[in-house]
C-alpha positions as CSV (number, residue, x, y, z in Angstrom):
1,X,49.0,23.8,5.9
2,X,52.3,22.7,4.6
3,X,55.6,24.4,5.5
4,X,53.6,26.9,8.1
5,X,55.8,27.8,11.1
6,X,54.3,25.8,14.2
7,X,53.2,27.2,17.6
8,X,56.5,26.7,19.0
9,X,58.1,28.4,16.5
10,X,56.2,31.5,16.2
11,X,56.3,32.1,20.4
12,X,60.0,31.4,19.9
13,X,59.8,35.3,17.3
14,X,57.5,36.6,19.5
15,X,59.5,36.4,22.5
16,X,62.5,36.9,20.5
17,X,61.2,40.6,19.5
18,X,59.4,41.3,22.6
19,X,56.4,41.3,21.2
20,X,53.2,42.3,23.7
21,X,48.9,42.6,22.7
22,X,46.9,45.7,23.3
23,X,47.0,45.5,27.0
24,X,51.2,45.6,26.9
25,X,50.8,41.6,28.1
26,X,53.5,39.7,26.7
27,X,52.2,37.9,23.3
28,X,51.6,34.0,23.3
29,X,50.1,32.3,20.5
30,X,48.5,29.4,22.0
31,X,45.9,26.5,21.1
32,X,41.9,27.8,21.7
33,X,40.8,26.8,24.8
34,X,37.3,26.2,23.8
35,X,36.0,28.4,26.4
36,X,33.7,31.5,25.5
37,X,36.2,34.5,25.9
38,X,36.3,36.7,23.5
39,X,39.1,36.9,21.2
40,X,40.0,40.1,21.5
41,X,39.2,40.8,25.1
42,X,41.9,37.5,25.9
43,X,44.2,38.8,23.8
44,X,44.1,42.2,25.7
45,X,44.1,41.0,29.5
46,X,46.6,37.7,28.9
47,X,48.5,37.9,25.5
48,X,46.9,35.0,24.4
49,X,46.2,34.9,20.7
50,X,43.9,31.9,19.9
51,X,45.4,30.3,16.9
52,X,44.7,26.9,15.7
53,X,47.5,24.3,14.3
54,X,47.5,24.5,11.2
55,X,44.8,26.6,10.0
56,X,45.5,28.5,7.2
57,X,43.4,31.8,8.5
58,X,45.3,31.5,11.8
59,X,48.6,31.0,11.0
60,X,48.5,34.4,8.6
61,X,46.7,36.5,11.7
62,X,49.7,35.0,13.6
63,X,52.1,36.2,10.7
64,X,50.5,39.8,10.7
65,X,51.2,40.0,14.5
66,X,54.6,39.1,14.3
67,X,55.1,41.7,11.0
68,X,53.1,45.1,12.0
69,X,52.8,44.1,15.6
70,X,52.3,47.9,16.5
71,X,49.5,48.3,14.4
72,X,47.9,45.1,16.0
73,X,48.2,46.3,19.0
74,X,46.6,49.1,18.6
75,X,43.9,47.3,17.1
76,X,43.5,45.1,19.7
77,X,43.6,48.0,22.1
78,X,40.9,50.4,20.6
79,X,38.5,47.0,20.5
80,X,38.9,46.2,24.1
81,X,38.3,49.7,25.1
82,X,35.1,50.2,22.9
83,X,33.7,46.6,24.4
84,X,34.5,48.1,27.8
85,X,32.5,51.1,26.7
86,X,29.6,49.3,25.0
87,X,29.4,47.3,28.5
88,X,29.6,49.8,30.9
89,X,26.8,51.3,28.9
90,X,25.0,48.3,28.7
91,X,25.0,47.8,24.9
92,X,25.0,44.5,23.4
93,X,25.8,45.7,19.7
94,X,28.8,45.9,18.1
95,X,28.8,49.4,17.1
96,X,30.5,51.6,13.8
97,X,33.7,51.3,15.6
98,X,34.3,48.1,16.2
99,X,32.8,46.8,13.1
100,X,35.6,48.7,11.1
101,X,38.4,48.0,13.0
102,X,37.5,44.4,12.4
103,X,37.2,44.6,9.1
104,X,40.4,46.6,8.3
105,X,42.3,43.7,11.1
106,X,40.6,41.1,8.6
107,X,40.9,42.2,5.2
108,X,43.0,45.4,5.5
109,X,44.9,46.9,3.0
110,X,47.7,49.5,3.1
111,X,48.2,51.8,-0.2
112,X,51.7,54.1,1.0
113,X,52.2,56.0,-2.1
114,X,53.7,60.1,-2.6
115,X,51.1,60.7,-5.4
116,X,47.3,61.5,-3.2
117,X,45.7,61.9,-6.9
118,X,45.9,58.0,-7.7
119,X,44.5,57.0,-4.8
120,X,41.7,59.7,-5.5
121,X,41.5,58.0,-8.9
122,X,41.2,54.6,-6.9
123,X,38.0,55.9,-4.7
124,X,36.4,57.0,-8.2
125,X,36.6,53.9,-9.3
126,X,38.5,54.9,-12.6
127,X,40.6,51.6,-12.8
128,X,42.1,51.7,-15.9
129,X,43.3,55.4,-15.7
130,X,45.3,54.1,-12.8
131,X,45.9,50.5,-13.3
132,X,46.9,51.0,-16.9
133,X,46.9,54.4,-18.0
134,X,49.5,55.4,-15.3
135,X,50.8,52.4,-13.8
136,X,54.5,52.9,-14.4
137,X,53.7,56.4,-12.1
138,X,52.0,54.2,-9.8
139,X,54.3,51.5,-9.4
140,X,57.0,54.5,-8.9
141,X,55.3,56.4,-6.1
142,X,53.2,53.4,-4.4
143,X,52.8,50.1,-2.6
144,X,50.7,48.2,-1.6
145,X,50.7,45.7,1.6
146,X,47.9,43.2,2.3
147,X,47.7,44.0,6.1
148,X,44.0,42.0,6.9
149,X,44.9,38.1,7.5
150,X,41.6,37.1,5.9
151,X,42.9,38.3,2.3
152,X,45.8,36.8,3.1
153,X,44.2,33.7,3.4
154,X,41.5,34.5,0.1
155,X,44.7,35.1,-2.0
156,X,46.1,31.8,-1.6
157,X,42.9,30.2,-3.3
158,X,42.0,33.7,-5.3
159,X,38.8,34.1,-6.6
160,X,36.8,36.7,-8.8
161,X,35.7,39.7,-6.9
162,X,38.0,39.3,-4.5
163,X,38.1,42.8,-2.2
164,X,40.2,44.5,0.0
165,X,39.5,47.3,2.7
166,X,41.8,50.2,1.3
167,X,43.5,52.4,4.0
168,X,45.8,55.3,2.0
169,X,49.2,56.3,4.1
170,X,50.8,59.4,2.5
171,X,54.5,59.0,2.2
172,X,57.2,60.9,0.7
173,X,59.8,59.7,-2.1
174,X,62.4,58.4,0.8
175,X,60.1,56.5,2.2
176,X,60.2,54.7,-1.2
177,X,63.6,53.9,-1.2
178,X,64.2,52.5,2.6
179,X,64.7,49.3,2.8
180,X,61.5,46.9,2.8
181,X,62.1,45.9,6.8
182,X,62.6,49.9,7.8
183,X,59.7,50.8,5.3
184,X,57.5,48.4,7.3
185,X,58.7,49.3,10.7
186,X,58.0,53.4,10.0
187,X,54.9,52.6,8.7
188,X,53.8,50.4,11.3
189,X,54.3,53.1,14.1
190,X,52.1,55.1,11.7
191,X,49.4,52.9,11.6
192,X,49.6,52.1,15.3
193,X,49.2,56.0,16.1
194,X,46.4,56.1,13.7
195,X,44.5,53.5,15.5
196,X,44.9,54.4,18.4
197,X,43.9,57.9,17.9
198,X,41.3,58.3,14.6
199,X,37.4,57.4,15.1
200,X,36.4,54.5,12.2
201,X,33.2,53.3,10.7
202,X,33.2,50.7,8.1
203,X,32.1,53.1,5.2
204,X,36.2,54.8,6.0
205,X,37.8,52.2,4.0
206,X,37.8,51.7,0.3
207,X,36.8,48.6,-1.8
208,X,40.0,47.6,-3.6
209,X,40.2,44.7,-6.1
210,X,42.8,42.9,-5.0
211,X,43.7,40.9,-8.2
212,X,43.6,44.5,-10.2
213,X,47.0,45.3,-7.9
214,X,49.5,45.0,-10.4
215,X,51.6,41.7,-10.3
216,X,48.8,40.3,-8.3
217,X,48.0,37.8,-11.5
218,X,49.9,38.1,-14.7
219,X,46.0,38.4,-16.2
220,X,46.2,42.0,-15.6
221,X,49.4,42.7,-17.6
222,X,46.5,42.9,-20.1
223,X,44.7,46.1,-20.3
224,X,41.4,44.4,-21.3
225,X,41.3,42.5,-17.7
226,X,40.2,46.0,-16.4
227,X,37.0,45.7,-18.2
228,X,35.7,42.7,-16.4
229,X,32.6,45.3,-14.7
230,X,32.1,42.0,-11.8
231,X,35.6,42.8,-10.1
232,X,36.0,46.9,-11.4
233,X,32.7,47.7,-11.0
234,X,31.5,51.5,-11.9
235,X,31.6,54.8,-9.7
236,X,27.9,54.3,-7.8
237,X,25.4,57.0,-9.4
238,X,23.4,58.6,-6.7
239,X,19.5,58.9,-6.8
240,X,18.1,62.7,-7.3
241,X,18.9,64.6,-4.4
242,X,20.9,62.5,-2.4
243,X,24.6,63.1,-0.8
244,X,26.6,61.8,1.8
245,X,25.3,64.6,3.9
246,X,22.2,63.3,3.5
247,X,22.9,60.3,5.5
C-alpha cells in the first residue's frame, strides 16, 4: 500500500496523543503474532492492535483509531465485556450485540445532520427526494463520515452496491460550522457515550449506499444515477399481516 504511514509511525501519533484501547491500556499497533487471541479481547487487556504492514484493511482500522479513538474504545470496550458475559455464561455464540457492534466498527457510517426528516427520508428508502430533490438542504444541514474501516477499504476499489451501516447523530446548526478537527472531536465523545451506554442488534443500523452520498462519484451529479434499483433499491413491502412487532 503506497504512501501508508508505517508501524513506527503510527505508534509515534498514538503515543503522541495518548491514545489507550477499551481496557484504558496504552495503544500499540503492532505486527500479528499468529497466536489465537482474539482481536478484540488483546486489544482490551494489552493495547495491542493487530495490524499487518501494509495491508490496506489494516492500515485504515489503524487510521480510525487514531481519528475517533473514543468511539473505538468504546467499541472495543462493550465487545470485551459481552465476550466476558457470553463466557461466564458458557455461550459460544456471538450474540445481537456483538454482531452489531462489529458491523458498525467495520462498515460504520456517521450521518450528523440538524434536519431528523432527511434521514427519515433515508430509512424509507426515498433516494431521490433526498439525494436530489433536496440535496442543497442536505448538504447544508448534514455530513457524512465513513467511520467502519472496511468501507474505507471498499471505497478505494468502489464497486456497485456498495453499503454502509448508517448511524444518525442529531446536531445543531453550530455544530455545522466548527471546525472539521473540533466537529470530529465533539462527536467522537458522542459516539463513545453512545456505545458505551445504548443496547445494539444489527437490524439498528441503516443500509446506506455509499456511492449515492453526494461527491462520492461525479456519476451521481446526475439525477438519473438514482434510478439504478441494484444500489437504491425500493422501501421492502411487507407480507399481509406482518410488522416489526411481529418479530
Amino acid at each position: 500500500m503506497d504512501g501508508a504511514p508505517d508501524l513506527a509511525r503510527l505508534n509515534a501519533i498514538a503515543r503522541q496523543r495518548g491514545l489507550v484501547t477499551g481496557g484504558g491500556i496504552a495503544l500499540r499497533f503492532v505486527e500479528p503474532s499468529g497466536g489465537s487471541d482474539q482481536y478484540e479481547e488483546c486489544a482490551y487487556l494489552t493495547g495491542k492492535i493487530a495490524t499487518r504492514p501494509g495491508n490496506r484493511h489494516d492500515v485504515f482500522n489503524a487510521l480510525v483509531w487514531l481519528t475517533w479513538p473514543l468511539a473505538k474504545a468504546a467499541l472495543n470496550r462493550r465487545h470485551f465485556a459481552a465476550l466476558m458475559q457470553a463466557r461466564g455464561a458458557g455461550r459460544v455464540e456471538r450474540g445481537a450485540t456483538r454482531d452489531a457492534l462489529t458491523q458498525f466498527d467495520e462498515c460504520g457510517v456517521v450521518i450528523a445532520g440538524c434536519c431528523p426528516e432527511l434521514w427519515q427520508g433515508l430509512c424509507a428508502h426515498r433516494w431521490r427526494e433526498v439525494f436530489v430533490g433536496r440535496r442543497k438542504e442536505l448538504s447544508r444541514s448534514t455530513r457524512f463520515l465513513v467511520f467502519g474501516h472496511a468501507s474505507h477499504d471498499a471505497l478505494a476499489a468502489p464497486f456497485v452496491g456498495l453499503c454502509g451501516k448508517a448511524l444518525f447523530v442529531e446536531v445543531d446548526a453550530a455544530w455545522l460550522e466548527l471546525p472539521e478537527a473540533e466537529a470530529r472531536t465533539t462527536l467522537d465523545i458522542r459516539l463513545a457515550t453512545l456505545f458505551d451506554t445504548a443496547e445494539f442488534a444489527p437490524r439498528d443500523w441503516q443500509p446506506l449506499p455509499l456511492l449515492g452520498i453526494p461527491g462520492a462519484t461525479e456519476d451521481n451529479e446526475q439525477p438519473d444515477y438514482y434510478d439504478d434499483t441494484r444500489q437504491f433499491r425500493p422501501p421492502r413491502t411487507m407480507r399481509a399481516g406482518s410488522s416489526p412487532g411481529n418479530r
